[in-house]
N, C-alpha and C positions, 0 to 999 in steps of 0.2 A: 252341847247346846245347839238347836238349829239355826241354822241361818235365816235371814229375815232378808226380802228383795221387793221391790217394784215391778212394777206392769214395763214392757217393753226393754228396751236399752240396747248396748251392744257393749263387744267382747275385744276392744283394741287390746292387741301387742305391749305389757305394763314397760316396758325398757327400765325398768326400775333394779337389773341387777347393775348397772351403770356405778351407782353411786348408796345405795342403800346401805352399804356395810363400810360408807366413813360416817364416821364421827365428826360433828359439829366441830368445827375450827372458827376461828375468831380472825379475822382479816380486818383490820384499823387502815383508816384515810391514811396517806403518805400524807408528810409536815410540809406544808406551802402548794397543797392539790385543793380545788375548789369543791364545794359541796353545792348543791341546788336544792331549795326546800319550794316546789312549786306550792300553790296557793291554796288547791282542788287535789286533796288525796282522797275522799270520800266524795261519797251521795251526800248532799245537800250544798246553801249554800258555799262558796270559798271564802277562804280566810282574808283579813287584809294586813297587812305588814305591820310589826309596830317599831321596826327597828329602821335606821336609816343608813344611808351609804356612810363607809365612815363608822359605824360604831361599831363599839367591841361587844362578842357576845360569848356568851361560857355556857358550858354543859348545861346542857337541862333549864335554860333559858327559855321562856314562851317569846317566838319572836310573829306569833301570826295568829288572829284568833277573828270568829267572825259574831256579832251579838246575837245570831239566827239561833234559834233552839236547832235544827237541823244541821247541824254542824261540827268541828273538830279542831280544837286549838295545832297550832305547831309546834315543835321546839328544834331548837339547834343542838344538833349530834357529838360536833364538837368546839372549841374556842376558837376565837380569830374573829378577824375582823371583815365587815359587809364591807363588798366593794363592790356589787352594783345589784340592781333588783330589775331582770331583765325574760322576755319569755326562754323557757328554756322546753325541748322536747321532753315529753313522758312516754311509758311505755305504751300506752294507748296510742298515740301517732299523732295526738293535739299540744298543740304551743301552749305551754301555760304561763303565767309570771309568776317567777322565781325569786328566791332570796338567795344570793350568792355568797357564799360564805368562803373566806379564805383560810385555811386551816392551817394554825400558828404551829401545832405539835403538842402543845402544852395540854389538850386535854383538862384546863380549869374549870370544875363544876363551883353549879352557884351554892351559895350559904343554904343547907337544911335538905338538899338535894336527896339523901337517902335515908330521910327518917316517916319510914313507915309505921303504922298502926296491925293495932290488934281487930281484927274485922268485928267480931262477936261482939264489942262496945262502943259499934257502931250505928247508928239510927239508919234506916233503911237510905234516907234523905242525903247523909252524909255521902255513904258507899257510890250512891249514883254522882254525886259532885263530883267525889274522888277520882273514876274512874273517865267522866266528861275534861275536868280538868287534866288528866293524864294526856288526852288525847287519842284515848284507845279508839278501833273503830275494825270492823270483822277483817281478818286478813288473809280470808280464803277464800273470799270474791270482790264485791265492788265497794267494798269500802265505809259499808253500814255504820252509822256511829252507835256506839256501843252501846251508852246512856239512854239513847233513845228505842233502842229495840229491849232493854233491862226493865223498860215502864211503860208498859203496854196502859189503855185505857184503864179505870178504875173496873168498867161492867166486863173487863175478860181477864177469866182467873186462866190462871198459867198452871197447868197440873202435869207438864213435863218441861224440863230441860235438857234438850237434844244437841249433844256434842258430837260435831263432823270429824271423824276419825278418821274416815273412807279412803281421804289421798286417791281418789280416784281416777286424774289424769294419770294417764302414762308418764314415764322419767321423774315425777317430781317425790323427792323423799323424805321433804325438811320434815313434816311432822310425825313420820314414822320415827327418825331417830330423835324426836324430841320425845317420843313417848318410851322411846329405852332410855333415852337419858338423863329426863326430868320428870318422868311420872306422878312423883311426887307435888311436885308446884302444878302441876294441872289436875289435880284432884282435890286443894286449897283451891283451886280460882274457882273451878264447879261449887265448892260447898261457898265460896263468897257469894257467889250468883244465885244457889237454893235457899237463905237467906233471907233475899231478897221477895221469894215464894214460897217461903215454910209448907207450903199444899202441893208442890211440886217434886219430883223423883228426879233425878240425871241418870239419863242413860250415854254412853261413851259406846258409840256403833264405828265398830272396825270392823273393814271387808276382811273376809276370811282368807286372802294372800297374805295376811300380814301377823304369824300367829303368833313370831315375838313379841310383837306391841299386845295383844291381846292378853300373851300371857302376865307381859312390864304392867299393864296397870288394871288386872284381876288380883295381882297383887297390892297393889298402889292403893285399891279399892276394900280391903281385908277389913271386917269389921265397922264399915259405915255400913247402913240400912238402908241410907237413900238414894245410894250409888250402884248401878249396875254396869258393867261392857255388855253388852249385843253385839257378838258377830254377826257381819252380812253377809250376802254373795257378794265375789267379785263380780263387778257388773261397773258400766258407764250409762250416765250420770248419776250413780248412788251419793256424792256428796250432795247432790245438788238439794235444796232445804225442804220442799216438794217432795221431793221422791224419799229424802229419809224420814220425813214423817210421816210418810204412807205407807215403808218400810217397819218404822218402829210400830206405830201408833194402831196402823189401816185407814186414819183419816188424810180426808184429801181436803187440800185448802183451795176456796173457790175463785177462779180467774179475777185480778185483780184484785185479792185480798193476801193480808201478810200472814202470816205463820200463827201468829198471835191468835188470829182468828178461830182455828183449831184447837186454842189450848195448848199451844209447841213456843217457845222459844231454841232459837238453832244459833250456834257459836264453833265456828273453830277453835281447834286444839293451841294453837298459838295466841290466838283471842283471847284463852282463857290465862294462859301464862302471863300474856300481857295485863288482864284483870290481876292477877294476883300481886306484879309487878307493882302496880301503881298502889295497891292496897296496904302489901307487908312490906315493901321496901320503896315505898316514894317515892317511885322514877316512874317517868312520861315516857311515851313511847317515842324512841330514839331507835332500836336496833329490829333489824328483820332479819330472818333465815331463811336465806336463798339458796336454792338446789343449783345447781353448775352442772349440766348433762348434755349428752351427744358422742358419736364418735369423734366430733371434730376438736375437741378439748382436752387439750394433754391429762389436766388432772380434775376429772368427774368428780365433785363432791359436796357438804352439804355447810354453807357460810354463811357466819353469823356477821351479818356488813351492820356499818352505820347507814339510818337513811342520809340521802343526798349524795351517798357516794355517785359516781357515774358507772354504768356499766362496763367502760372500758378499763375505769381505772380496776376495778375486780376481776376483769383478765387478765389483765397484767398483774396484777398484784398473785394468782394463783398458778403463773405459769405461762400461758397465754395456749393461743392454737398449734396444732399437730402442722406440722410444714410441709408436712407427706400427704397431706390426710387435712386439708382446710376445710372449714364448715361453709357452705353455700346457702346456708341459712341460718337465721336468726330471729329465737322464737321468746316474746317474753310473758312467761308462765308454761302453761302445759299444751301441747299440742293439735289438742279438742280444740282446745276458747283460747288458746294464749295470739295476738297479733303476732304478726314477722315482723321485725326491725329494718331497717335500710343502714341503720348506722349504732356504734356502741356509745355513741355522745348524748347517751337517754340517761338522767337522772331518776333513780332507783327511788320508790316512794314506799307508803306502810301496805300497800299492796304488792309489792311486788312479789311473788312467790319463787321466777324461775326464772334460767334462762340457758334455752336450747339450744346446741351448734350443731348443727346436722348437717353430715357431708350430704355429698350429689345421691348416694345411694340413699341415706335415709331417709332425706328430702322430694326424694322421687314421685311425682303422681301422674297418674297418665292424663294426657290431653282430654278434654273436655266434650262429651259427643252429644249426640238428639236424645234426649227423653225416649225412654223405650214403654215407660207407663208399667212398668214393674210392679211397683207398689211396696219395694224393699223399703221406700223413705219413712211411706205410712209405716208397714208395720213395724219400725226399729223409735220411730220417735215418741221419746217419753213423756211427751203434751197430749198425745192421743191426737194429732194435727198433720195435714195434707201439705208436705213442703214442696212436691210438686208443681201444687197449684201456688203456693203462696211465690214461690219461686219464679212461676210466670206472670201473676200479679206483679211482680219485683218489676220483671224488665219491661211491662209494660208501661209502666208507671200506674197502675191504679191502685191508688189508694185508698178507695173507698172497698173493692173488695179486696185487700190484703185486711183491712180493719174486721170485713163482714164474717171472713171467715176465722177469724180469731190469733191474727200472724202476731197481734201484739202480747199472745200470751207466749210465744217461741221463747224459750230460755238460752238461747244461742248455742247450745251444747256441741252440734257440731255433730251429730249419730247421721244426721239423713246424709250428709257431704260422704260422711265413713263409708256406710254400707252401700251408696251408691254406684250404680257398677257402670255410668256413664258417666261418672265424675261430673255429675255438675256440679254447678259452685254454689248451691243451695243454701246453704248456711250463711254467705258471704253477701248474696242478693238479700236474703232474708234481714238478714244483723243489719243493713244499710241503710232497708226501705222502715224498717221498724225503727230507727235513729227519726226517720223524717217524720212519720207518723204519729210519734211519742213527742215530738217537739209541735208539730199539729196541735196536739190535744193539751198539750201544756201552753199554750200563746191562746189557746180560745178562752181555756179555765182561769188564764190569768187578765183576759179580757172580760168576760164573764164576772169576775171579781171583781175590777176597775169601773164597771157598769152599775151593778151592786151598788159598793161603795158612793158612787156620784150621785145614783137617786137616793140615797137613806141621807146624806148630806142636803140635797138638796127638798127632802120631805120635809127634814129637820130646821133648814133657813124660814120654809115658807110655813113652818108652825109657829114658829119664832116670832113675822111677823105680822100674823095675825095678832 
């Protein structure tokens, strides 16, 4: 079958023999270690606590939820008792408040905790509850809640669902070996999700390095009609939701508009497991499958943590670092888009994908020079975008032309920084001045609203008393 790819990209180093050929291991919080369940694992708004210092709390417990339609309940991972609710750092590098959980051992889940349903006698209505109530939310980038990207507007029909297979950071291997080793439960969460679009196909796109996972679920897929794999090129950023639907499809979705737009809904491989999770067996999303990669790590491989673990404590619990051979960096997710850590005291959330230890060799990048005006950034970025200029827009502070020239459509990917051969920090200006500019346009619109709101109030008093 041919391969399917995208316009531009580039061709990073996969480091993915690191760890690709362990098997999924299950690593459990030590008894009397703290868990942190920050507030804000997703896009929209954050949750607010409902549990208090002092109370006991058991498996699969909702201890955080927020009333916003935009949003993602919490649960507690495991039993024990809250002993403070305090900011704790995330792998993003922002303070969030946390719910502290002290972990007794005991692993007590609450009453009905594993009794799932039969999807197929299930009303469309139901499935989305179920899957909102879980807490699922996409866990191959920033944290989408799931329920809400599952029910697009009533006027846009969905006549594909596009599952990211790609793994297309370098080191990161969780969902390859979840597609050798659970095939089956991610071909269930696909058909829960088509369901949902009787008018819709699943296609399962895996870049063409990966041709056991390709072959693990062309099998997995035997005899359903609406299921197909598509191998892609290996290529960077082919996960990204953009470029595999303009991979699969050929349609491109217009700046500023969601996937939906096109006719695509896009899901991670793990998303979907988690969908099936909360559907056939009753469980919220509690556990994530973290890659462990680098030279700098004794034992490279692919683990199944509770959230709220702490990063360090999943060091220590696998071994910990090479003493010959210390990592000089610390990367959390893949090395394109993943931040560097300062420290392993980051509480692990439903995002976290990975985390990189890279000696001095792997970590290496040369010094930082002048703009030689190349045009390697142009031609490798897969927005079709000048990160050159957005870059000097960055440092000058102008935000009016970073805006003009469309830096807010940048997907942070990280290609221009790569093929740059004067290493500039392009991506890193870029991702900064787009935080500022995105919070710009979000305090106008919600001023803008507040505005709104106060004359249709105040139309309304002075109809009143007339």
């Amino acid at each position: 079958m041919q391969t399917l790819t995208f316009k531009r990209g580039v061709h990073p180093p996969d480091g993915k023999e690191l760890a690709k050929d362990q098997p999924i291991k299950v690593i459990m919080p030590k008894e009397g270690s703290e868990l942190f369940y920050p507030m804000s694992q997703h896009i929209g708004a954050p949750c607010d606590p409902l549990v208090a210092v002092g109370d006991h709390v058991k498996v699969g417990q909702k201890i955080a939820e927020s009333g916003a339609f935009m949003s993602s309940p919490i649960f507690a991972s495991v039993s024990g008792e809250v002993v403070d609710i305090r900011p704790m750092l995330v792998p993003g590098g922002a303070m969030v408040k946390s719910i502290v959980v002290k972990n007794d051992g005991k692993m007590e889940e609450i009453e009905g905790l594993n009794e799932g349903k039969d999807y197929t006698t299930m009303t469309n209505d139901e499935i989305l509850a179920a899957i909102k109530n879980a807490g699922v939310v996409g866990l191959g980038g920033a944290g989408f809640p799931t329920h809400v990207k599952l029910n697009p507007p009533k006027d846009t029909p969905i006549d594909h669902i596009l599952i990211n297979a790609a793994e297309c950071e370098p080191y990161l291997t969780c969902d390859y070996r979840l597609m050798l080793e659970e095939p089956e439960r991610i071909v269930r969460g696909l058909q829960i999700m088509l369901k949902l679009h009787p008018n819709a196909k699943g296609v399962i796109g895996i870049e063409d390095n990966k041709p056991e996972a390709i072959a693990s679920m062309q099998k997995a897929c035997e005899g359903i009609d609406n299921i197909t794999v598509q191998p892609l090129t290996t290529k960077f950023p082919q996960g990204s939701e953009k470029h595999l639907i303009y991979a699969i499809t050929k349609r491109e979705v217009k700046s500023g508009a969601l996937p939906a737009s096109a006719g695509c809904i896009v899901d991670n491989v793990d998303t979907v497991v988690a969908i099936e999770r909360a559907i056939e067996k009753g469980r919220p999303l509690m556990r994530r499958i973290v890659t462990v990669s680098g030279k700098g790590i004794k034992n490279p491989g692919n683990y199944k943590i509770r959230i709220g673990m702490t990063l360090r404590e999943l060091v220590e619990e696998i071994g910990g670092f090479k003493e010959d051979d210390a990592p000089v960096k610390l990367i959390a997710g893949g090395p394109m888009m993943g931040p560097t850590l300062y420290t392993l005291d980051v509480a692990s959330v439903k995002t976290t994908s990975g985390l990189l230890c890279f000696t001095k060799d792997e970590a290496y990048i040369p010094e930082e020079r002048n703009c030689i005006r190349c045009g390697k950034c142009v031609d490798h970025c897969p927005m079709g975008l000048m990160p050159f200029m957005l870059n000097a827009f960055a440092i000058k502070g102008d935000g009016e032309g970073f805006v003009k020239h469309h830096g807010l459509d940048c997907i942070e990917c990280g290609s221009c920084s790569y093929e740059c051969p004067a290493k500039r920090q392009l991506a890193q200006s870029i991702r900064a001045t787009k935080k500022i500019e995105a919070g710009k346009k979000a305090a106008a619109a919600a001023a803008a609203a507040k505005a709104k709101a106060e004359a249709e109030a105040k139309a309304k008093a002075e109809a009143e008393n007339k």
